[in-house]
Biopython code that builds the backbone (N, CA, C, O; Angstrom):
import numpy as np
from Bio.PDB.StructureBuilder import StructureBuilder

atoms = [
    (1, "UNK", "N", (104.014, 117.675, 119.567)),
    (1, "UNK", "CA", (104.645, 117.860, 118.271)),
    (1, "UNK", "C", (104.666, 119.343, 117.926)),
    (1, "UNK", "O", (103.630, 119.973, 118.142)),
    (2, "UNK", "N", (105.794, 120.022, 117.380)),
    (2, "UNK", "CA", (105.644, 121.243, 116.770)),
    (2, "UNK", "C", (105.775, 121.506, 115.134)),
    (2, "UNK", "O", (106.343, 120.802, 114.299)),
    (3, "UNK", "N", (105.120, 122.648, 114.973)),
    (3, "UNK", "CA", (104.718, 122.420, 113.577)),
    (3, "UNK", "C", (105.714, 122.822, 112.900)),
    (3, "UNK", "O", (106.471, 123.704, 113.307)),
    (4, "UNK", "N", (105.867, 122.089, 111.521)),
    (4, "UNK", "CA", (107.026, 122.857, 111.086)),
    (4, "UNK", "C", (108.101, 121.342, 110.897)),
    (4, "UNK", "O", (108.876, 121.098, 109.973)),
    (5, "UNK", "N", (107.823, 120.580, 112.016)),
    (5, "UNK", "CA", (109.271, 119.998, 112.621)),
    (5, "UNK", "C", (108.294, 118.504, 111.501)),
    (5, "UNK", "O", (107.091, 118.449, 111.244)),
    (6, "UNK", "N", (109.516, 117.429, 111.052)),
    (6, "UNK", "CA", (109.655, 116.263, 110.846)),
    (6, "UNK", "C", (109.585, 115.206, 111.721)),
    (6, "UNK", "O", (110.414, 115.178, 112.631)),
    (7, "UNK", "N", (108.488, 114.029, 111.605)),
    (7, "UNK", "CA", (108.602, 112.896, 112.819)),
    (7, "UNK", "C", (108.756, 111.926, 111.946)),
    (7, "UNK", "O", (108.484, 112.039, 110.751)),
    (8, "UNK", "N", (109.331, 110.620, 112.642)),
    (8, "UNK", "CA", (109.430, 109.647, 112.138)),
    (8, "UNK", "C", (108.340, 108.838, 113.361)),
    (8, "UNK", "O", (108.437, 108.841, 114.588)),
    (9, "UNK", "N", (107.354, 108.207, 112.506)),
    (9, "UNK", "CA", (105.725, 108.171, 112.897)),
    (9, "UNK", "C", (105.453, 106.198, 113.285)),
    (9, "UNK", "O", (105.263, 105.573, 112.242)),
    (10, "UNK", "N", (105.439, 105.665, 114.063)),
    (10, "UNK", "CA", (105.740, 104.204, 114.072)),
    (10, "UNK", "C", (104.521, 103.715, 114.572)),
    (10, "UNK", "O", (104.690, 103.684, 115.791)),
    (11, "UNK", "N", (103.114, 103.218, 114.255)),
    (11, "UNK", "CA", (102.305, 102.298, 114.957)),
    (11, "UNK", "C", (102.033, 100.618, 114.851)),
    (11, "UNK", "O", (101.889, 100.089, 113.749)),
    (12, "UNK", "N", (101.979, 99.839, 116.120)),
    (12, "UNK", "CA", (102.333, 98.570, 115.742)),
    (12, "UNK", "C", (100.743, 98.012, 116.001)),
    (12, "UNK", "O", (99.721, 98.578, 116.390)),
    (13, "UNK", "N", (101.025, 96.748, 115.626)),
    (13, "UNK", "CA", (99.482, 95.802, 116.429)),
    (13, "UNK", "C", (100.140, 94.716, 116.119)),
    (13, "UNK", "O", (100.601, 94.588, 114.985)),
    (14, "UNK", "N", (100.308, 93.660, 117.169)),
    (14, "UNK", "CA", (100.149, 92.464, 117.626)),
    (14, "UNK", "C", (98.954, 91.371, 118.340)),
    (14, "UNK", "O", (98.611, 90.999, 119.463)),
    (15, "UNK", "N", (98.684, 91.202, 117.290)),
    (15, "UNK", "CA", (97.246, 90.288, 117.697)),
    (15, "UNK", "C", (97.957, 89.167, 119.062)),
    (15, "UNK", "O", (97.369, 88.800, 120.079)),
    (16, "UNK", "N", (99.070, 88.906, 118.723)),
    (16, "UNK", "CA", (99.271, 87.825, 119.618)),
    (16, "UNK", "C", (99.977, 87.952, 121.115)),
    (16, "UNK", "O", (99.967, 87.066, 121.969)),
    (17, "UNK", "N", (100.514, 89.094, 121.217)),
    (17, "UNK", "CA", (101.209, 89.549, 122.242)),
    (17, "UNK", "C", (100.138, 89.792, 123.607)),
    (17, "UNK", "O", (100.483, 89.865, 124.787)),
    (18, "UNK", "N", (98.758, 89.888, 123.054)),
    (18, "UNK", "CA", (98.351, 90.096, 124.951)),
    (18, "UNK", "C", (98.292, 91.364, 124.964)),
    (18, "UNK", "O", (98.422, 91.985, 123.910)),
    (19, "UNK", "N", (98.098, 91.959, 126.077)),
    (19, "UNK", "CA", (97.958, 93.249, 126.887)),
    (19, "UNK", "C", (99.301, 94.304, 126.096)),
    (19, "UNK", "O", (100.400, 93.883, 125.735)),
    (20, "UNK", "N", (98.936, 95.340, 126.017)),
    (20, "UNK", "CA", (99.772, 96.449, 125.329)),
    (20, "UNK", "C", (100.042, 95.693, 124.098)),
    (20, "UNK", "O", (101.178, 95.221, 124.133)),
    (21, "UNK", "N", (99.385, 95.405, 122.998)),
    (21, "UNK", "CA", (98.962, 95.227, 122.043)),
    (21, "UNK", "C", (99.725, 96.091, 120.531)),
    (21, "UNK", "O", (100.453, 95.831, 119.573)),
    (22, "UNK", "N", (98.743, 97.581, 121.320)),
    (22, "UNK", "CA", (99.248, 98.367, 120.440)),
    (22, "UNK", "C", (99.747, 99.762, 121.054)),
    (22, "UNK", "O", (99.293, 100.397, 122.006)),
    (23, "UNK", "N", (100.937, 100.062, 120.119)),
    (23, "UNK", "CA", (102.193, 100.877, 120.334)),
    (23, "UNK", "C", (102.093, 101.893, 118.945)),
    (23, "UNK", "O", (101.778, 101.849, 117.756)),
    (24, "UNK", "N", (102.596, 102.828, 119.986)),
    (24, "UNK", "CA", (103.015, 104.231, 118.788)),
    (24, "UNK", "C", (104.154, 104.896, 119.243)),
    (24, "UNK", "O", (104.240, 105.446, 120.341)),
    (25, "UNK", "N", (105.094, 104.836, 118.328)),
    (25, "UNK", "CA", (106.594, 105.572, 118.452)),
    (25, "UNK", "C", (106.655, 106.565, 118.287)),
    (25, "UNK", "O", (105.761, 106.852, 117.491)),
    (26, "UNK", "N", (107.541, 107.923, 118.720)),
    (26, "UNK", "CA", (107.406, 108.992, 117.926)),
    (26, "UNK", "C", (108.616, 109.082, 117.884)),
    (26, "UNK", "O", (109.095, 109.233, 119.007)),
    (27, "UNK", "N", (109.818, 109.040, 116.552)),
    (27, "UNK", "CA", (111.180, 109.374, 116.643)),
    (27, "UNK", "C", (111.650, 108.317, 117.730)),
    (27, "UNK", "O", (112.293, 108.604, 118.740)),
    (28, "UNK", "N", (111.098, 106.670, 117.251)),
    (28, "UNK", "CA", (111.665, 105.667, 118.030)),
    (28, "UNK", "C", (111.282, 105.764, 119.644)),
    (28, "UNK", "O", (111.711, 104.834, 120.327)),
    (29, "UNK", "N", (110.641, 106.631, 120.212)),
    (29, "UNK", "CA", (110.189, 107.005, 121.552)),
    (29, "UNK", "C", (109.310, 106.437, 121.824)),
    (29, "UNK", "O", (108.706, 106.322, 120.758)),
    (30, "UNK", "N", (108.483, 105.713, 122.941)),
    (30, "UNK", "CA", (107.529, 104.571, 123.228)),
    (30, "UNK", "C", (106.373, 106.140, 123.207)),
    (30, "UNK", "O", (106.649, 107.063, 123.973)),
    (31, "UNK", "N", (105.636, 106.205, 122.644)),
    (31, "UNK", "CA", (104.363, 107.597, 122.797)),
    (31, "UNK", "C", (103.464, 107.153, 123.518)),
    (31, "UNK", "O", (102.872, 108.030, 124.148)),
    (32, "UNK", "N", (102.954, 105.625, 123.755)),
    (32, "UNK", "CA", (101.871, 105.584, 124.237)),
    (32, "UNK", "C", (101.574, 103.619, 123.957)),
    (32, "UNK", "O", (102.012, 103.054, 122.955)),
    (33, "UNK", "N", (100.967, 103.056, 124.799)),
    (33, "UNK", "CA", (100.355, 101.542, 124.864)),
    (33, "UNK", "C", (99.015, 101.264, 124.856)),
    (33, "UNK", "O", (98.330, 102.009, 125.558)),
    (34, "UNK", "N", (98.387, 100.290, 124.180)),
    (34, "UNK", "CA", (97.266, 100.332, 124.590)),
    (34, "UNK", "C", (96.672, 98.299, 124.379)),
    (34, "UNK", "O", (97.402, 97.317, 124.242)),
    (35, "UNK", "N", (95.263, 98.363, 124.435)),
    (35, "UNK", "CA", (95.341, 96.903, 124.393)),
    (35, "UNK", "C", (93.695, 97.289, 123.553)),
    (35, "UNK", "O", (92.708, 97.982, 123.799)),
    (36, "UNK", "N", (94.209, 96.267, 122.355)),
    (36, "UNK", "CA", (92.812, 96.277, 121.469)),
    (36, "UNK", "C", (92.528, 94.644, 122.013)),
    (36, "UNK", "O", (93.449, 93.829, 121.969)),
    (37, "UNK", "N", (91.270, 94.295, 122.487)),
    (37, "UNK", "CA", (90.714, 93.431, 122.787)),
    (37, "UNK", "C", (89.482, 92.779, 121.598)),
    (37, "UNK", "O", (88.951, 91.678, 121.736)),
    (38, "UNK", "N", (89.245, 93.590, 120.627)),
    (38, "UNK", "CA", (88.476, 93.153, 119.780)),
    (38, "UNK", "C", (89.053, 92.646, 118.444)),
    (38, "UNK", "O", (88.451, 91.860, 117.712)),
    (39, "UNK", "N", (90.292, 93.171, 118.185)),
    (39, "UNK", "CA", (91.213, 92.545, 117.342)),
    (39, "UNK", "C", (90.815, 93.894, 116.033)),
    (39, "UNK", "O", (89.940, 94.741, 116.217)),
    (40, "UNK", "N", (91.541, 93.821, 114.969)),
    (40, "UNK", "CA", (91.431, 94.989, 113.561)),
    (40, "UNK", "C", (91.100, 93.671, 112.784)),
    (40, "UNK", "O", (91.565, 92.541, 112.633)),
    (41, "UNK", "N", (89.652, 94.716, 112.224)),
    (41, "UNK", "CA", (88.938, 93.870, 111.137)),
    (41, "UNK", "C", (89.445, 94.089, 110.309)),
    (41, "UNK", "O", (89.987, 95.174, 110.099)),
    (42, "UNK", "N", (89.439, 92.798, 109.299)),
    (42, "UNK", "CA", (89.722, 92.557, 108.040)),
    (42, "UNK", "C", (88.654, 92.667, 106.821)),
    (42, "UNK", "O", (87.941, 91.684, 106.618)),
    (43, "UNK", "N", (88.536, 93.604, 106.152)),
    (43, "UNK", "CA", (87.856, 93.828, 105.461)),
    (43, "UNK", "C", (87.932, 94.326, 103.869)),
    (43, "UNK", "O", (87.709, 95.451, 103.421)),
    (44, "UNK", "N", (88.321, 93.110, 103.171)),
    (44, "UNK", "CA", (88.492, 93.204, 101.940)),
    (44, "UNK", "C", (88.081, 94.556, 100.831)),
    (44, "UNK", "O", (88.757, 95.052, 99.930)),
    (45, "UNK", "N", (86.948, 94.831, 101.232)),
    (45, "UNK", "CA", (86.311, 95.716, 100.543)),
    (45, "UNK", "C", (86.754, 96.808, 100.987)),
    (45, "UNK", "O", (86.714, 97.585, 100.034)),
    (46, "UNK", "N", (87.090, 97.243, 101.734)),
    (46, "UNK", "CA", (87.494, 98.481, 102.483)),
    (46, "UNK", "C", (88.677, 99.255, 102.030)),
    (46, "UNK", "O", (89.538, 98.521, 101.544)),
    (47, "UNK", "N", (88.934, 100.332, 102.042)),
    (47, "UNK", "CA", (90.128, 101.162, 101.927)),
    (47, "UNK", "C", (90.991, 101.347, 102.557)),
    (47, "UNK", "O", (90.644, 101.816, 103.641)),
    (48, "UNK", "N", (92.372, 101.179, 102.421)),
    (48, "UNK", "CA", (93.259, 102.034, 104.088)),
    (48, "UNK", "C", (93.106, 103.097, 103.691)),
    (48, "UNK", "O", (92.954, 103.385, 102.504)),
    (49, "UNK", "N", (93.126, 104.052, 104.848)),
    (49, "UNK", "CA", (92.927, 105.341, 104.310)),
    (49, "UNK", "C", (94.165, 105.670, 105.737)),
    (49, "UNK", "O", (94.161, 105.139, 106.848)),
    (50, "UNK", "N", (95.204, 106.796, 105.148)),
    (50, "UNK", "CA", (96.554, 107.333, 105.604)),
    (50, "UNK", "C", (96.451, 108.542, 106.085)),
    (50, "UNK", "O", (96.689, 109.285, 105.133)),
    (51, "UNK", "N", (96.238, 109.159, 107.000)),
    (51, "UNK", "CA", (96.174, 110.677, 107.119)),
    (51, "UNK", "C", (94.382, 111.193, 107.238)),
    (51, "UNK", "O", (93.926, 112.188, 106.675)),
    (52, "UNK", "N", (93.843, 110.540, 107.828)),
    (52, "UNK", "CA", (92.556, 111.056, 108.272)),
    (52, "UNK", "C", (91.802, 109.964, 108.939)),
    (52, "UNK", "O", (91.804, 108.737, 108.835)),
    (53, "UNK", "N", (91.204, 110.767, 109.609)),
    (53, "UNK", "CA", (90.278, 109.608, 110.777)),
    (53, "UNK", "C", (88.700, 110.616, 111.212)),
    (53, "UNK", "O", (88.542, 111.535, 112.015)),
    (54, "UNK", "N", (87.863, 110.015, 110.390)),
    (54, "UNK", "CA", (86.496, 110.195, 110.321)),
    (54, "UNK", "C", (86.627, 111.408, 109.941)),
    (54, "UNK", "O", (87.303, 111.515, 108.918)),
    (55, "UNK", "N", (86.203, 112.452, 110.415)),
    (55, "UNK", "CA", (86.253, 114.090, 109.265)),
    (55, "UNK", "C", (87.427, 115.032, 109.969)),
    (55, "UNK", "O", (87.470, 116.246, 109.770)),
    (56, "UNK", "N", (88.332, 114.360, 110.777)),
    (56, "UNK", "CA", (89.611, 114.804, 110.769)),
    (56, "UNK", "C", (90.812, 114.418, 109.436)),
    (56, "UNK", "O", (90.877, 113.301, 108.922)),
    (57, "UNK", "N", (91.745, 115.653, 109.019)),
    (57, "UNK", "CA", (92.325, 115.470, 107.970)),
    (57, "UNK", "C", (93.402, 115.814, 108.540)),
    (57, "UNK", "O", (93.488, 116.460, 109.584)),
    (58, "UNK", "N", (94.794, 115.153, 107.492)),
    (58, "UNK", "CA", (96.266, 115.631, 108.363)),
    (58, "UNK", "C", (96.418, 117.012, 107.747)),
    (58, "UNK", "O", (95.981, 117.230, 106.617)),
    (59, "UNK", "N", (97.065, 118.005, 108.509)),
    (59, "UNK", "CA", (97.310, 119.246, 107.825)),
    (59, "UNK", "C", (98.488, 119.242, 108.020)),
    (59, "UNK", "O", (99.030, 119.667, 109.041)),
    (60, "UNK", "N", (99.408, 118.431, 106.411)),
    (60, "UNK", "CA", (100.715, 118.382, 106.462)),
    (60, "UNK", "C", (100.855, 117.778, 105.618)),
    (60, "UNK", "O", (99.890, 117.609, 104.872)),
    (61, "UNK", "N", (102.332, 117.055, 105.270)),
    (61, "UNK", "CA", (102.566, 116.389, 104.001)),
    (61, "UNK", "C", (103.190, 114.335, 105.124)),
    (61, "UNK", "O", (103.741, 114.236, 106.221)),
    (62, "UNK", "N", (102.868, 113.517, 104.428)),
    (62, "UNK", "CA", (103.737, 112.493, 104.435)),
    (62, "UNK", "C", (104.706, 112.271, 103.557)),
    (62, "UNK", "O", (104.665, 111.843, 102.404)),
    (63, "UNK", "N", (105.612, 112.622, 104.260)),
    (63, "UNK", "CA", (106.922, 111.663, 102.981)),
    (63, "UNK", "C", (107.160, 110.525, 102.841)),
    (63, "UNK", "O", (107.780, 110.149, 101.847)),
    (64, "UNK", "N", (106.820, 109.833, 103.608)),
    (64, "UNK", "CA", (106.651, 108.271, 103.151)),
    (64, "UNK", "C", (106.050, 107.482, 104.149)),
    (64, "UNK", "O", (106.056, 107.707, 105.360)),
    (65, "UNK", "N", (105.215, 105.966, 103.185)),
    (65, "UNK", "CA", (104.936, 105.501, 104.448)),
    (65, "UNK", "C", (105.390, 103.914, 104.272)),
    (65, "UNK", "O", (105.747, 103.640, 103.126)),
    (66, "UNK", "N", (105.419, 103.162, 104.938)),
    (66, "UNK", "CA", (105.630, 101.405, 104.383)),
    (66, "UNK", "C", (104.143, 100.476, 105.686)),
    (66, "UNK", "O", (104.059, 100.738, 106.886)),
    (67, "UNK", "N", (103.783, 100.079, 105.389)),
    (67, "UNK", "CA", (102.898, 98.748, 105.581)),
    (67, "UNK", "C", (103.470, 97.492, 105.797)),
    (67, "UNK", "O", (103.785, 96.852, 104.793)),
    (68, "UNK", "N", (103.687, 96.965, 106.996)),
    (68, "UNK", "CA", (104.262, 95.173, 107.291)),
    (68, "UNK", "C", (103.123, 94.457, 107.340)),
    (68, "UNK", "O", (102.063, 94.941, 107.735)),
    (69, "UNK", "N", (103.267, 93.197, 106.923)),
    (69, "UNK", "CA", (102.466, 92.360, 107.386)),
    (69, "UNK", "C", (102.981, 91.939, 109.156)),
    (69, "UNK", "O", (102.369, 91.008, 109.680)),
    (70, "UNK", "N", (103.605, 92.342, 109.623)),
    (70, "UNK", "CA", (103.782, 91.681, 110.902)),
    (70, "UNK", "C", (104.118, 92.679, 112.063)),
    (70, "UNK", "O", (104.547, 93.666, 111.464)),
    (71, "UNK", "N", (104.149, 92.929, 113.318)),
    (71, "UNK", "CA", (104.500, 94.167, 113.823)),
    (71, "UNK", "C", (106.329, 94.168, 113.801)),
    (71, "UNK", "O", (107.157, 93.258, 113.753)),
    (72, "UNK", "N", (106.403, 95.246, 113.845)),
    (72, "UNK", "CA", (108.142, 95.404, 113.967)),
    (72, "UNK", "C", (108.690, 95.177, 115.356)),
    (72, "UNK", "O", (108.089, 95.722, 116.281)),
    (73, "UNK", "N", (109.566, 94.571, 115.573)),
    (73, "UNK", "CA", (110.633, 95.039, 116.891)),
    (73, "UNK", "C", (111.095, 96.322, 116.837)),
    (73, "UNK", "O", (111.264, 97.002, 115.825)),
    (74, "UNK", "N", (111.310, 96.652, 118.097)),
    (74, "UNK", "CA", (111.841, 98.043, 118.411)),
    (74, "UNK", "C", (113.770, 98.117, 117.505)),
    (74, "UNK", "O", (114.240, 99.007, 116.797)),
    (75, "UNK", "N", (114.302, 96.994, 117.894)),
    (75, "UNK", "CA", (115.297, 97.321, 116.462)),
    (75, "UNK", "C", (114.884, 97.584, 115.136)),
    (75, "UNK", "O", (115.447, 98.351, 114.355)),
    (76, "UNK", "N", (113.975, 96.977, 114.942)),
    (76, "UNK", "CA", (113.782, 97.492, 113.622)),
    (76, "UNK", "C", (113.353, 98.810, 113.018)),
    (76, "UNK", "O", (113.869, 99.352, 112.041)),
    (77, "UNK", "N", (112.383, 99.227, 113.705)),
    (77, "UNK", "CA", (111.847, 100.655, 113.764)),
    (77, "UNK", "C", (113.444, 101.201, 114.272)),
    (77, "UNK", "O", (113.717, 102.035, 113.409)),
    (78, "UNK", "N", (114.413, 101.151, 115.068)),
    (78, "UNK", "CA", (115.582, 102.096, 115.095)),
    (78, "UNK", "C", (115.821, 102.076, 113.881)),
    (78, "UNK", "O", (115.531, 103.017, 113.143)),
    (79, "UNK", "N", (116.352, 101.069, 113.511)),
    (79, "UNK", "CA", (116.645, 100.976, 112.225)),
    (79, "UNK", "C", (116.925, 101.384, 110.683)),
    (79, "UNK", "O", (117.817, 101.547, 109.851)),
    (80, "UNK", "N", (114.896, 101.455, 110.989)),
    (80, "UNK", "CA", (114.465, 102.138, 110.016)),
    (80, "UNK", "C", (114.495, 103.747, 109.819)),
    (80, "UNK", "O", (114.362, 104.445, 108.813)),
    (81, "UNK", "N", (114.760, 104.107, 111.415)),
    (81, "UNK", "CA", (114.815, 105.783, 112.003)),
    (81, "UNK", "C", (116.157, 105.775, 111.151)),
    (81, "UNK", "O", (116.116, 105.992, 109.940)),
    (82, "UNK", "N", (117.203, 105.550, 111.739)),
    (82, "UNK", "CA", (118.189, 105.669, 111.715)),
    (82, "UNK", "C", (119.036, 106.194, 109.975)),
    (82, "UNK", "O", (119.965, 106.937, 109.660)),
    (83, "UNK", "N", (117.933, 105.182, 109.141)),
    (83, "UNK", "CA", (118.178, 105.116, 107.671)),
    (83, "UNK", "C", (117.206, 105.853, 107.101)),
    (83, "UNK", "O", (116.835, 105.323, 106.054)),
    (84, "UNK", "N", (116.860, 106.462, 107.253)),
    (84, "UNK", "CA", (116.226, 107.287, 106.773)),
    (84, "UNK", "C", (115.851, 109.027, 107.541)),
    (84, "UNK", "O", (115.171, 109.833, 106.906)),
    (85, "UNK", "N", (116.269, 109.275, 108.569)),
    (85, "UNK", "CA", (116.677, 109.957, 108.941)),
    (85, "UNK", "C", (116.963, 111.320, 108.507)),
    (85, "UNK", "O", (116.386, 112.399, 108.640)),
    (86, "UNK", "N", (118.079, 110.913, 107.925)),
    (86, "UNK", "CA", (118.851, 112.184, 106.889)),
    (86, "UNK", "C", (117.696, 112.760, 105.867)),
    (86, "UNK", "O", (118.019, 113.819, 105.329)),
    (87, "UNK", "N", (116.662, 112.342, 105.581)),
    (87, "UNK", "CA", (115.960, 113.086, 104.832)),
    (87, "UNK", "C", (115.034, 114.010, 105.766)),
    (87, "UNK", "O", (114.528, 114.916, 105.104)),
    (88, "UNK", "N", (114.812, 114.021, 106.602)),
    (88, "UNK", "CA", (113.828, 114.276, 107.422)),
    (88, "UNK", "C", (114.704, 115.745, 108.129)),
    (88, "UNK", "O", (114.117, 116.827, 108.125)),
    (89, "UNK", "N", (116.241, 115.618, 108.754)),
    (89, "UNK", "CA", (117.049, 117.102, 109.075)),
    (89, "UNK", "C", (117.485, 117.910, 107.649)),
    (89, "UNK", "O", (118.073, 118.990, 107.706)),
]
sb = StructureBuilder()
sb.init_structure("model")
sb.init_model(0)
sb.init_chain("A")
sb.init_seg("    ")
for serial, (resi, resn, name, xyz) in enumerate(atoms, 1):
    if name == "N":
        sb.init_residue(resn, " ", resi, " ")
    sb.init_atom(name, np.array(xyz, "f"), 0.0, 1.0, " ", f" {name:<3s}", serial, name[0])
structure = sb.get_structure()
């Protein structure tokens, strides 16, 4: 990634799909597969927290984000690139 530049940022999880599980897009681009075998806890009490992971912080802005209950198809994430897009050039 270079700094400066706009991504359109996509991570999925499918509990039910099996092996390559979980997916990260970058600008609709397959970035990377992986397979969570322990499954993402559910934990009521807990926070999502957007832009940091343990005492790493994002050094940048999000312009938006959306939350599914279900993972997306790769049309859809185009989709969603596609329409929204124009804010991002």
């Amino acid at each position: 990634m270079t700094t400066g530049e706009w991504y359109h940022v996509v991570f999925t999880y499918d509990k039910y799909l099996g092996s390559q599980n979980m997916k990260l897009f970058v600008n609709t681009q397959l970035g990377g597969t992986t397979n969570d075998t322990g499954g993402i806890a559910s934990h009521a009490t807990l926070d999502i927290t957007i832009g940091t992971y343990s005492t790493y912080w994002l050094n940048g802005y999000l312009g938006g984000y959306q939350l599914f209950d279900r993972a997306l198809s790769f049309p859809e994430i185009l989709q969603l690139f596609l329409a929204t897009k124009w804010r991002w050039q």
